[in-house]
TIMARPA-437377 format. One line per 5 residues: number of its first residue (from 1); their letters; for each residue x, y, z of N, C-alpha, C. Coordinates in Angstrom, 2 decimals, always signed. Atoms other than C-alpha are relative to their C-alpha. Layout:
BEGIN
NUM> A> X:Y:Z:X:Y:Z:X:Y:Z  ...;
END
This chain:
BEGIN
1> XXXXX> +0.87:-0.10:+1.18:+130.75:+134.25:+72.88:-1.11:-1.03:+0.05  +0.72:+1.11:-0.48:+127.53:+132.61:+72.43:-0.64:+0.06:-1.65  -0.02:+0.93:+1.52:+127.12:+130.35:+68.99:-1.69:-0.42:-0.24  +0.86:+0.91:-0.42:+123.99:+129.07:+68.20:-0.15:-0.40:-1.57  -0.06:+0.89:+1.17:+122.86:+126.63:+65.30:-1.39:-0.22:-0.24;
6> XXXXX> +1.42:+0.17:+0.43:+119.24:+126.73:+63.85:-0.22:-0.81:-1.25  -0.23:+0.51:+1.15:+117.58:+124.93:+61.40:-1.39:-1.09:+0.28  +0.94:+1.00:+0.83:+114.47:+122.59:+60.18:+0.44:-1.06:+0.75  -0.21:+1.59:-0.51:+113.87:+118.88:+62.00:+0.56:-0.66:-0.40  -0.03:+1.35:+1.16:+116.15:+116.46:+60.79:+1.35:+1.11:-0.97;
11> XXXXX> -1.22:-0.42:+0.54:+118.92:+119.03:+59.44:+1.13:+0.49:+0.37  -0.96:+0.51:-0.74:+121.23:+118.35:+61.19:+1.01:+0.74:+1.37  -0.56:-1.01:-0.25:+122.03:+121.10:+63.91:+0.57:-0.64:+1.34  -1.12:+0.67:-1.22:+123.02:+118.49:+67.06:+1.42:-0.26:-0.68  -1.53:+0.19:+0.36:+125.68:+117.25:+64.75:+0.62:+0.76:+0.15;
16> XXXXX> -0.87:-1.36:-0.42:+126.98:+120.24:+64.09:+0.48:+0.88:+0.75  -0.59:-0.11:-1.18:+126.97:+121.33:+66.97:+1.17:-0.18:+1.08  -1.01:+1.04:-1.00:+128.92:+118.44:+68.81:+0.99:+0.41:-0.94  -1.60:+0.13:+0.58:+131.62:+118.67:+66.02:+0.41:+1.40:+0.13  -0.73:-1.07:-0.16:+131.97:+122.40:+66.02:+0.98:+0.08:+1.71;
21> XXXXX> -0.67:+0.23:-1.67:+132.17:+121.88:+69.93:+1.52:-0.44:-0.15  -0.80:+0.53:+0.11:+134.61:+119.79:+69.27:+1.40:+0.57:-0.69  -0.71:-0.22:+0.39:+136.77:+121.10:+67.17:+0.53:+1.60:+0.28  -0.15:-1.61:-0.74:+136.79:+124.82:+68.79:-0.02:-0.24:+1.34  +0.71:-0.13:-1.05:+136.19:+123.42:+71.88:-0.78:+1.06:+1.43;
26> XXXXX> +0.98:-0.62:-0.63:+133.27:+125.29:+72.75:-0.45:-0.79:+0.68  +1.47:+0.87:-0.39:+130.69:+124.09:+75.52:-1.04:-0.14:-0.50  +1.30:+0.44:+1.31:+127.97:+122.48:+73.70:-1.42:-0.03:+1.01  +1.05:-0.14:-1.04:+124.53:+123.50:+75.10:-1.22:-0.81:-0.97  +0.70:+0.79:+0.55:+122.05:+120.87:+73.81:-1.54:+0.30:-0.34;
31> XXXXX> +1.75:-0.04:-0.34:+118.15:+120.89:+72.89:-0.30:-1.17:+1.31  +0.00:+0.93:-1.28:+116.48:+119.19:+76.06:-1.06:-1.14:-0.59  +1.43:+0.92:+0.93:+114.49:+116.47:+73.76:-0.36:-1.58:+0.79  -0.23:+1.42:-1.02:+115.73:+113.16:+76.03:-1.33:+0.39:+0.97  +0.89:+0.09:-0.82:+114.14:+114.71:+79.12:-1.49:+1.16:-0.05;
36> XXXXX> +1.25:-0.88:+0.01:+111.27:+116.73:+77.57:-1.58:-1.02:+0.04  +0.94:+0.81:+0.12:+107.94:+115.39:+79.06:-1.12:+0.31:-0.74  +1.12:+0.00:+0.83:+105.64:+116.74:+76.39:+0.17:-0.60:-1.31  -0.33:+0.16:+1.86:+107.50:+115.77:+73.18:-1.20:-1.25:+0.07  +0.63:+1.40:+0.27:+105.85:+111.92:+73.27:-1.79:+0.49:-0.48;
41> XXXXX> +2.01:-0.28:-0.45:+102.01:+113.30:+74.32:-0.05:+1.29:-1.65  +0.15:-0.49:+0.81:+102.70:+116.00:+71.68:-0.29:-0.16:-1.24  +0.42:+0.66:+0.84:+102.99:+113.89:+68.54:-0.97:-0.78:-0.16  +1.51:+0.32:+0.37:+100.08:+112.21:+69.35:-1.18:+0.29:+0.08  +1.31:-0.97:-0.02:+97.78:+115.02:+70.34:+0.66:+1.39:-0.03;
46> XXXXX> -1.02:-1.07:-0.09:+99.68:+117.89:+69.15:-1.18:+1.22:+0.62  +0.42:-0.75:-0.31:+96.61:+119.97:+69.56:-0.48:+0.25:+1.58  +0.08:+0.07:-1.40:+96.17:+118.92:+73.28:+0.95:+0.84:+0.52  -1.55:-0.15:-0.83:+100.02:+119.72:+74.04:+0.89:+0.68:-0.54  -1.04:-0.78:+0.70:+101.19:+122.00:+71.76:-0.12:+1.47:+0.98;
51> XXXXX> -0.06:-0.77:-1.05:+100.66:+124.89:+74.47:+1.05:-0.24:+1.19  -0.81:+0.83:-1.29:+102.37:+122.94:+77.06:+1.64:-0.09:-0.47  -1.20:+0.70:+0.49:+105.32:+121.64:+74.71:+0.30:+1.79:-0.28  -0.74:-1.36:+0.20:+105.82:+125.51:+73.42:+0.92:+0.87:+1.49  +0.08:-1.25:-1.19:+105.70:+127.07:+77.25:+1.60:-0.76:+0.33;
56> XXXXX> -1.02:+0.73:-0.49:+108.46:+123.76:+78.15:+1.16:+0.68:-0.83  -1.56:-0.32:+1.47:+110.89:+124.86:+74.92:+0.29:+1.49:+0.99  +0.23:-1.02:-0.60:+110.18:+128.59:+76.08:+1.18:+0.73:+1.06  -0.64:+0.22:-1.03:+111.29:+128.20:+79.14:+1.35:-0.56:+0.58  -1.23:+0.44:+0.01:+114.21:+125.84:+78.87:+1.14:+1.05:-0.45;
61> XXXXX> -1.00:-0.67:+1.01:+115.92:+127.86:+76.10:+0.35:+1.45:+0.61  -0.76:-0.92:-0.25:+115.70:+131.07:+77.94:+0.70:-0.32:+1.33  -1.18:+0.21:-1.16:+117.43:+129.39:+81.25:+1.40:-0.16:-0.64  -2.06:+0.54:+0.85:+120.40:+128.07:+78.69:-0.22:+1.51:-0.29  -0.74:-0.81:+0.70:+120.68:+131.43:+77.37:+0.68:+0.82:+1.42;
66> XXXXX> -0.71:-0.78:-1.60:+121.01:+133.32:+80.99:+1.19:-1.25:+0.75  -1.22:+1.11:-0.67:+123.43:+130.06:+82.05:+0.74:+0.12:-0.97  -1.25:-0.14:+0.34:+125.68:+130.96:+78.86:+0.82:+1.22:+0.30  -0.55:-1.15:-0.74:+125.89:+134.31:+79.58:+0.84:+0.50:+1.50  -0.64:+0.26:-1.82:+126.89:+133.74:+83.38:+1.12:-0.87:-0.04;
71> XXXXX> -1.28:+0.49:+0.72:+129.47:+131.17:+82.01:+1.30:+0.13:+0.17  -1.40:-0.89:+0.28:+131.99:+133.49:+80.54:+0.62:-0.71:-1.00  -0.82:+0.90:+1.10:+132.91:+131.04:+78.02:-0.44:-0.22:-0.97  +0.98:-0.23:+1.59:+132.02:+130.41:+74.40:-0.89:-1.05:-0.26  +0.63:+1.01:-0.06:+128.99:+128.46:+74.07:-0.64:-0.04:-1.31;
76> XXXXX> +0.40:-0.35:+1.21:+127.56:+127.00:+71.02:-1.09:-0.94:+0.53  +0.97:+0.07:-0.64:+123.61:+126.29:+71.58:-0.82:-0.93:-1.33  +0.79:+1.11:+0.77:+121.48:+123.38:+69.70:-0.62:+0.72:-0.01  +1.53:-0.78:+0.24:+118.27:+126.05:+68.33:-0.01:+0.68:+1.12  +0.24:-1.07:-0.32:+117.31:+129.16:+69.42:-1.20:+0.16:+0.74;
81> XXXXX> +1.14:-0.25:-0.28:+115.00:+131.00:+71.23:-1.11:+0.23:-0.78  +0.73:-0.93:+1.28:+113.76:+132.97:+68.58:-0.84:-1.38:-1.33  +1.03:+0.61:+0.36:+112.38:+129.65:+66.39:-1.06:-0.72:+0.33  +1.31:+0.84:-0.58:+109.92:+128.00:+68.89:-1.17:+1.64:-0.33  +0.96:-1.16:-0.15:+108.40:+131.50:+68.56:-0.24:+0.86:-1.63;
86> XXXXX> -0.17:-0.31:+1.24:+108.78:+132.55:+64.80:-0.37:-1.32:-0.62  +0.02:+0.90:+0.50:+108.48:+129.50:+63.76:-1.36:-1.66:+0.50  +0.98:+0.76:-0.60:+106.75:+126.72:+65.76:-1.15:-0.23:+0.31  +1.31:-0.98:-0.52:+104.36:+128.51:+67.59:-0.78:+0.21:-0.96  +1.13:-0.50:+1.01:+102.58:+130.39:+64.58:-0.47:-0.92:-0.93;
91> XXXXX> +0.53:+0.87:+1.35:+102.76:+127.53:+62.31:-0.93:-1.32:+1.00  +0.87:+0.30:-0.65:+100.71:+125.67:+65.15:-1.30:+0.38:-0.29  +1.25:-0.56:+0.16:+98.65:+128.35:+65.46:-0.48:-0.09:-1.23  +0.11:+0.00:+1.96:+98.07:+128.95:+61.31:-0.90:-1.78:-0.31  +0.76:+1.71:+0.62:+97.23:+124.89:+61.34:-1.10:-0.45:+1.13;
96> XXXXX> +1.08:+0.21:-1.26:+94.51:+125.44:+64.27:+0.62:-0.99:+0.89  -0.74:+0.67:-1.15:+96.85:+123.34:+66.71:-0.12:+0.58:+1.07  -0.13:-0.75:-1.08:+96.74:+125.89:+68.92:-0.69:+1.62:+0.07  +0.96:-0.26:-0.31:+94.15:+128.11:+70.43:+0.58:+2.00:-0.09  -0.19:-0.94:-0.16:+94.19:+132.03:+69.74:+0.57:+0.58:+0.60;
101> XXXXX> -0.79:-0.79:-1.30:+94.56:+132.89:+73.10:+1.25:-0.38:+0.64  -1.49:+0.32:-0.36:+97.07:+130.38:+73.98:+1.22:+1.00:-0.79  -1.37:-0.55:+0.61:+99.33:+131.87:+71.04:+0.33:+0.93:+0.61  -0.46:-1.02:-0.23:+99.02:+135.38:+71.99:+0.49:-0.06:+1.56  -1.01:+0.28:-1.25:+100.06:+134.46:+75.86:+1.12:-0.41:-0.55;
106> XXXXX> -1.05:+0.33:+0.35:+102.53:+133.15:+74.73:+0.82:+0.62:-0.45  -1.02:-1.14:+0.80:+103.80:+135.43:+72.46:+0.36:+1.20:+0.53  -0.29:-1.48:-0.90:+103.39:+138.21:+74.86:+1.34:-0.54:+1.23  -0.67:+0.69:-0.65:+105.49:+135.61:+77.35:+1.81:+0.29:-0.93  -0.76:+0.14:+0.59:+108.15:+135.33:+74.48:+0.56:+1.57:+0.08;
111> XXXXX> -0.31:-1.49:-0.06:+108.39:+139.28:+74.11:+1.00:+0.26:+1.10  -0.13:+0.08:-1.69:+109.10:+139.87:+77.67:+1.50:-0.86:+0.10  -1.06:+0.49:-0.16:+111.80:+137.05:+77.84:+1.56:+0.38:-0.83  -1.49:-0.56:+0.74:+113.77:+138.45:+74.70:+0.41:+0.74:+0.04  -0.33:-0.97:-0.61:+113.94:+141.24:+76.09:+0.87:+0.23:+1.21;
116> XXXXX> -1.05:+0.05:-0.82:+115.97:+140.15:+78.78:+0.82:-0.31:-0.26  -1.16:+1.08:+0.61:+118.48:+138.38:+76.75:+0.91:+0.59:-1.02  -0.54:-0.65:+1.34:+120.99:+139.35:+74.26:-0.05:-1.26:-1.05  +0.02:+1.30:+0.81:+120.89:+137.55:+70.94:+1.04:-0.83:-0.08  -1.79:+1.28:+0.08:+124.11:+134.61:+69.54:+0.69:+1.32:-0.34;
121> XXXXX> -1.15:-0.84:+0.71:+127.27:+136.92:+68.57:+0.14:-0.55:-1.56  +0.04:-0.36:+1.15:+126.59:+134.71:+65.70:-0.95:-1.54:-0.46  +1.10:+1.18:+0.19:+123.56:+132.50:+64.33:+0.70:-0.80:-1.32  -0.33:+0.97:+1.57:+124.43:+129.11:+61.60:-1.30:-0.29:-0.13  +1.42:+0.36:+0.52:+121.10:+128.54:+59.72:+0.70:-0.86:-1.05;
126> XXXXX> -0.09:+1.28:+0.87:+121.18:+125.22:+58.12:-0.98:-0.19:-0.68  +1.27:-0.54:+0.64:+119.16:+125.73:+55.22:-0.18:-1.95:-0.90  +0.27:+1.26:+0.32:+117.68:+121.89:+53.85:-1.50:+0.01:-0.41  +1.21:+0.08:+0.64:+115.28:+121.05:+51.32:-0.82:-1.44:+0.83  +1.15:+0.30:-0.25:+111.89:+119.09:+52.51:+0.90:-1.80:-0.13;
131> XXXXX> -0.70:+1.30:+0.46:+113.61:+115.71:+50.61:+0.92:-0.51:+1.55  -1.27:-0.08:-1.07:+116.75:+116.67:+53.13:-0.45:-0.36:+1.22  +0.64:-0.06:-1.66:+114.98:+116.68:+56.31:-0.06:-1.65:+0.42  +0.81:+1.15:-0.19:+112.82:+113.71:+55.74:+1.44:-1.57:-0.35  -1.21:+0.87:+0.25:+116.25:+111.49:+54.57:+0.39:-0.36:+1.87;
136> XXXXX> -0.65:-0.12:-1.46:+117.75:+112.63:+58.09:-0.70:-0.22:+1.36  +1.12:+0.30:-0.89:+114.35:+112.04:+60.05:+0.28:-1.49:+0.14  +0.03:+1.36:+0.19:+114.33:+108.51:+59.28:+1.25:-0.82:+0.22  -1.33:+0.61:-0.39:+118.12:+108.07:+59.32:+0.39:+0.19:+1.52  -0.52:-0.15:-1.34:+118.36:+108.73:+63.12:-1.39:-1.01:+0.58;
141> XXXXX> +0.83:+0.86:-0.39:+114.78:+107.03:+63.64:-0.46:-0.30:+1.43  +0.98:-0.01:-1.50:+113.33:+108.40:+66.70:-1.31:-0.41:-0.18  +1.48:+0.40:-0.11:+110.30:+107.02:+67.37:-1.11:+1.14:-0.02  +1.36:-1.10:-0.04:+107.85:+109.91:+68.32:+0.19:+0.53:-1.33  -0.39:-1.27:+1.41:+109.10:+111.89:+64.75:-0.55:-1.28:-1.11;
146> XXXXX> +0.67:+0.39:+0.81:+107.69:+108.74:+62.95:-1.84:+0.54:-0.51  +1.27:-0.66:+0.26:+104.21:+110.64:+62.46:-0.04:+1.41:-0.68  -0.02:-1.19:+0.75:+105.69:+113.90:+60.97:-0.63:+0.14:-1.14  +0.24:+0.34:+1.47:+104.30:+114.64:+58.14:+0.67:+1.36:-1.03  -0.58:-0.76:+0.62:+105.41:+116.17:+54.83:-0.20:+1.66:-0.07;
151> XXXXX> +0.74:-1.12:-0.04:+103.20:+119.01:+54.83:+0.70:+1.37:+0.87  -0.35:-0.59:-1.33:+104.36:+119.97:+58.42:+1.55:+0.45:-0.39  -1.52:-0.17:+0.07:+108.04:+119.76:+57.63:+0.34:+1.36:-1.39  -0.05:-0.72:+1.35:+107.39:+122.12:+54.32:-0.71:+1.40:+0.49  +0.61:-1.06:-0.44:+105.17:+124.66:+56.46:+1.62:+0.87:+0.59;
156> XXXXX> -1.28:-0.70:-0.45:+108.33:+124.91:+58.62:+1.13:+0.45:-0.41  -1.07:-0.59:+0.90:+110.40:+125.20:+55.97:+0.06:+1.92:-0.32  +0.46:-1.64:+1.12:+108.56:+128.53:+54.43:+0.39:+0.82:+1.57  -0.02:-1.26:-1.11:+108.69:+130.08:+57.90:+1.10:+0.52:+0.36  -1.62:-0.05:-0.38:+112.60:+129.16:+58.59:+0.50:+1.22:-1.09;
161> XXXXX> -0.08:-1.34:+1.49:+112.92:+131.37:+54.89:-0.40:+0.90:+0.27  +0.27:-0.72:-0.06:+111.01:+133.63:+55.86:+0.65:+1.06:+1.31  -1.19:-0.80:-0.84:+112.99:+134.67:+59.08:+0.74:-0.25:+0.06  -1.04:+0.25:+0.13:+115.76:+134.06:+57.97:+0.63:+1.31:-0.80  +0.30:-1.29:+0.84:+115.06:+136.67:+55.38:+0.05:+1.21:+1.10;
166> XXXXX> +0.49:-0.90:-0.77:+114.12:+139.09:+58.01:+1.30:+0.25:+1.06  -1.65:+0.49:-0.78:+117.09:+138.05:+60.30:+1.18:+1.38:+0.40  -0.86:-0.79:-0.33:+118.81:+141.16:+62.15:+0.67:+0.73:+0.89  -0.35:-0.28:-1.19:+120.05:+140.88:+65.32:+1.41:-0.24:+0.22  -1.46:+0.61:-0.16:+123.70:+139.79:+64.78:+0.57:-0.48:-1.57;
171> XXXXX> -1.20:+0.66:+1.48:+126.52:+138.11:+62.35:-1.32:-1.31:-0.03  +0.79:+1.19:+0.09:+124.28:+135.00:+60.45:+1.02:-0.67:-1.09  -0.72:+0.75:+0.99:+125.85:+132.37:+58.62:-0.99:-1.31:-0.76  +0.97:+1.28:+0.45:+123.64:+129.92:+56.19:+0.99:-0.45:-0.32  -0.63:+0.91:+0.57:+124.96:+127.03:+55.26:-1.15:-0.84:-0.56;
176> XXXXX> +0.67:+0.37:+0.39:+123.30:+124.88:+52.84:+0.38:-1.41:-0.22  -0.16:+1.68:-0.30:+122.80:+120.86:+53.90:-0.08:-0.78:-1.35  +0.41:+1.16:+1.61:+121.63:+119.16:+50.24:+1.67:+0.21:-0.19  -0.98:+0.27:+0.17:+125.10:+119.90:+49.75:+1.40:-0.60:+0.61  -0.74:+0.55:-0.82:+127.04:+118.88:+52.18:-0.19:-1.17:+1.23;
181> XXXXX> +0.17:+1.14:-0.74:+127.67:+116.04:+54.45:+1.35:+0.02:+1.56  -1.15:+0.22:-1.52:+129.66:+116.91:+57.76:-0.15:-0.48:+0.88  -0.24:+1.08:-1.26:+128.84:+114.19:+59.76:+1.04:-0.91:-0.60  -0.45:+0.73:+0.91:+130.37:+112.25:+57.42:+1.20:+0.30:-1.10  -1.15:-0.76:+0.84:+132.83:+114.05:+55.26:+0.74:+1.04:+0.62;
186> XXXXX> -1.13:-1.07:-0.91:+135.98:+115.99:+56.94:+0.07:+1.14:-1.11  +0.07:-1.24:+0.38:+135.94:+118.37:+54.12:-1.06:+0.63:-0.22  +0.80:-0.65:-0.34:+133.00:+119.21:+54.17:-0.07:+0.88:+1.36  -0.19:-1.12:-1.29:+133.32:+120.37:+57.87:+0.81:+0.95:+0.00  -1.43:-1.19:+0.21:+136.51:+122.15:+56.79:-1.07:+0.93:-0.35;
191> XXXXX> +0.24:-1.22:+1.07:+134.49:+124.25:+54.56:-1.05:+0.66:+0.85  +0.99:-0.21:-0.43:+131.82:+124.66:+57.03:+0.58:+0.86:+1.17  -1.10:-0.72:-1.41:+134.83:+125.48:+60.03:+1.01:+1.48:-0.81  -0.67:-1.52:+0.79:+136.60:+128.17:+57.32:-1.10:+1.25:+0.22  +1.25:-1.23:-0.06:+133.32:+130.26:+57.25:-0.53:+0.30:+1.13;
196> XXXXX> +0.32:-0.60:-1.26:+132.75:+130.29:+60.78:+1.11:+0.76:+0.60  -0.96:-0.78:-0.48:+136.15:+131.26:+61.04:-0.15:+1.76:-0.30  +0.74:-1.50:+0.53:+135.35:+134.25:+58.42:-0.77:+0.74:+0.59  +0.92:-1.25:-0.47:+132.59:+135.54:+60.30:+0.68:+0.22:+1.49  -0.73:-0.59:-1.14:+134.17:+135.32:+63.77:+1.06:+0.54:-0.02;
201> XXXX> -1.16:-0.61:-0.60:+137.54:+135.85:+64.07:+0.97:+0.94:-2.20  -0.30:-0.62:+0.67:+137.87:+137.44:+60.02:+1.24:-0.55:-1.11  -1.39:+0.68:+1.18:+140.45:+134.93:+58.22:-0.96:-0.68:-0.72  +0.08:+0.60:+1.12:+139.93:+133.70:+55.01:+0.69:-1.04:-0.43;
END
């Protein structure tokens, strides 16, 4: 089976990740943010490198998806293909970051790749208000993500809603972060590990 965990900067979908890993032990397939060489150049000329940084995501995300599939084992995946391209991408483009033509390569690139792929057996959307994000930005305190701004984090919000809304390629599960705290609270993860149970394997 192949898991994956979406969700807004900053709400929390490595955690969740590692602990679901953990506690199902699934293989945990990571975002590549350590060794990505555009993130740095990106935040400070996003409109230079936001072409570059999309094609890198792009690209990574559909090798992890053809390496879970080849596998054979249940993998649960830090973000999707499907939001560098629903999400990222357009709200680039939309804020003139990124150049007409780049988008539509791109997007024609994106087409093409999802088309080779099958989607998760079952997506977690971690749904977190603007407040939420920016708490969890600051509480981990990467350096390059000091320049976000509110605006940006609230664009990406409306878009995450908006396909999320739209959302129909598989089982989806929201979960909603302002309320909960499962890095930090064991029942909270309970309640978060009952409902993944519900949608996969059907116990209540």
């Amino acid at each position: 089976m192949h898991i994956a965990v979406a969700g807004n900067i900053g709400s929390g979908k490595t955690t969740l990740t590692e602990l679901l890993s953990k506690h199902y032990r699934w293989e945990a397939n990571y975002e590549d943010v350590d060794e990505n060489p555009y993130l740095n150049d990106f935040y400070e000329d996003m409109q230079r490198w936001s072409f570059n940084l999309q094609i890198y995501f792009l690209n990574s995300r559909f090798n992890q998806i053809l390496d879970i599939r080849k596998l054979g084992k249940t993998v649960i995946q830090d973000r999707t293909i499907y939001e560098d391209s629903y999400i990222f991408a357009p709200n680039l483009h939309s804020m003139g970051l990124m150049s007409t033509r780049d988008f539509e390569n791109y997007f024609t690139l994106f087409n093409l790749m999802s088309s080779l792929v099958q989607p998760p057996d079952l997506l977690i959307y971690l749904r977190a208000t603007v407040g939420t994000l920016v708490q969890q930005i600051q509480k981990r305190g990467r350096k390059y993500e000091n320049s976000i701004r509110i605006d940006y984090l609230k664009r990406l919000n409306e878009r995450y809603e908006a396909w999320i809304a739209s959302y129909n390629l598989g089982k989806m599960l929201v979960v909603d972060v302002d309320n909960l705290n499962f890095s930090e609270k064991s029942e909270d993860l309970s309640k978060v590990i009952d409902r993944v149970d519900a949608e996969l394997f059907g116990l209540f």
